[in-house]
N, C-alpha and C positions, 0 to 999 in steps of 0.2 A: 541469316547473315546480317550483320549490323551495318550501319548505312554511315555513322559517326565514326571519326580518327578517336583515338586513345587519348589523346587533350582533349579535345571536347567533351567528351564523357568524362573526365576527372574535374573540367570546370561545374560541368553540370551538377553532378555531384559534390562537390564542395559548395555550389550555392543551395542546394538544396539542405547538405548539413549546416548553413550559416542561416539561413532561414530559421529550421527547427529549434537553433541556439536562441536567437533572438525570440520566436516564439516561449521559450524557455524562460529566459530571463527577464522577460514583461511578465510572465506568470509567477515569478518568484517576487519581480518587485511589487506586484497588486499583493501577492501573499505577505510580504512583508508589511507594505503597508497597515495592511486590514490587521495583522497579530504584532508588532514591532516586537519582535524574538531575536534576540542576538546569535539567533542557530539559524533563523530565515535569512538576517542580514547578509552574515557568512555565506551563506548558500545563494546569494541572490550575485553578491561580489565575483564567487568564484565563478558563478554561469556568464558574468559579464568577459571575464577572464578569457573566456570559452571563443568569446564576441572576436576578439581579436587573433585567436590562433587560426579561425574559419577564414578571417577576411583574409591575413595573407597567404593564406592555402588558395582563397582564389584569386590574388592577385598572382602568385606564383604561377598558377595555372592557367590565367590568361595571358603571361605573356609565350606563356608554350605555342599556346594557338596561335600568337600574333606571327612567333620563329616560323612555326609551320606555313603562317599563310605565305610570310617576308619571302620562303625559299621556294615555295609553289611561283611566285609573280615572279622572282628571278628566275625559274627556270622558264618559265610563260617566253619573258621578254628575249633572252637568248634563242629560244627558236623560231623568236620572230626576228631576230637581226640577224639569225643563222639564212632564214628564207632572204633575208632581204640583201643577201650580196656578202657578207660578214662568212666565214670557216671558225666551227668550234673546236679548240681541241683542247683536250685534255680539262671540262668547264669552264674555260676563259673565252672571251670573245677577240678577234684579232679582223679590227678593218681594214681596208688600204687604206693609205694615207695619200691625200692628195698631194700632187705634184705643186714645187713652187719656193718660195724662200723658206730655208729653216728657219722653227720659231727662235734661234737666236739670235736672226738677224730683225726680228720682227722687236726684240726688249730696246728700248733705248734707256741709255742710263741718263741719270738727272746732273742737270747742268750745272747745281753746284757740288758736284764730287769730288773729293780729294784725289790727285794722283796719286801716285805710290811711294814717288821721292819727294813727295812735300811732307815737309817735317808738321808734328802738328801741332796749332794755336800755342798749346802751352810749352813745347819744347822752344817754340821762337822767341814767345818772351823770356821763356828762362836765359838765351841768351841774349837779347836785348836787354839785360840787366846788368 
């Protein structure tokens, strides 16, 4: 029985194939160097090519793992707010809400605000013209 999730093992393996790539392509450019053949060049270009399609295979790949860990800690942290007084349902978390002013009374608005029937700045001059 395998002990790894299915992202892990697909990361692993894509660094393992960017490895042998890069392995690859240091062995084609020492080849090139040492022959300068326009068939090695080629062949040294494409293997670099190679370089780049691995790494995003394991950049794609590790952020699987990260999703995977992200939803493991979420679901972690709700059964600990579940234990801690908080009802799951439905995967949302729902706590009381303490008793006391609503937070609308808690906003205060800023003291230079416009009412609603103040005309504004430039409609005044336009009539004070």
């Amino acid at each position: 029985m395998t002990t790894q999730r299915p992202e892990r093992r697909a990361r692993t393996v894509a660094l393992a194939g960017l490895g042998f790539q890069i392995l690859l392509s240091v062995f084609f450019a020492i080849l090139w160097s040492w022959g300068q053949t326009e068939a090695l060049r080629a062949l040294m270009l494409l293997s670099a090519i190679g370089n780049i399609v691995w790494l995003f295979l394991v950049l794609a790949c590790q952020q699987r793992v990260l999703v995977q860990e992200e939803k493991f800690e979420t679901e972690q942290l709700q059964r600990e707010r579940a234990a801690a007084g908080g009802t799951v349902t439905d995967g949302t978390l729902s706590m009381e809400v303490p008793k006391g002013r609503p937070s609308s009374n808690r906003i205060r608005k800023p003291a230079l605000a416009r009412s609603p029937t103040a005309p504004a700045r430039s409609q005044s001059l336009r009539l004070a013209r």
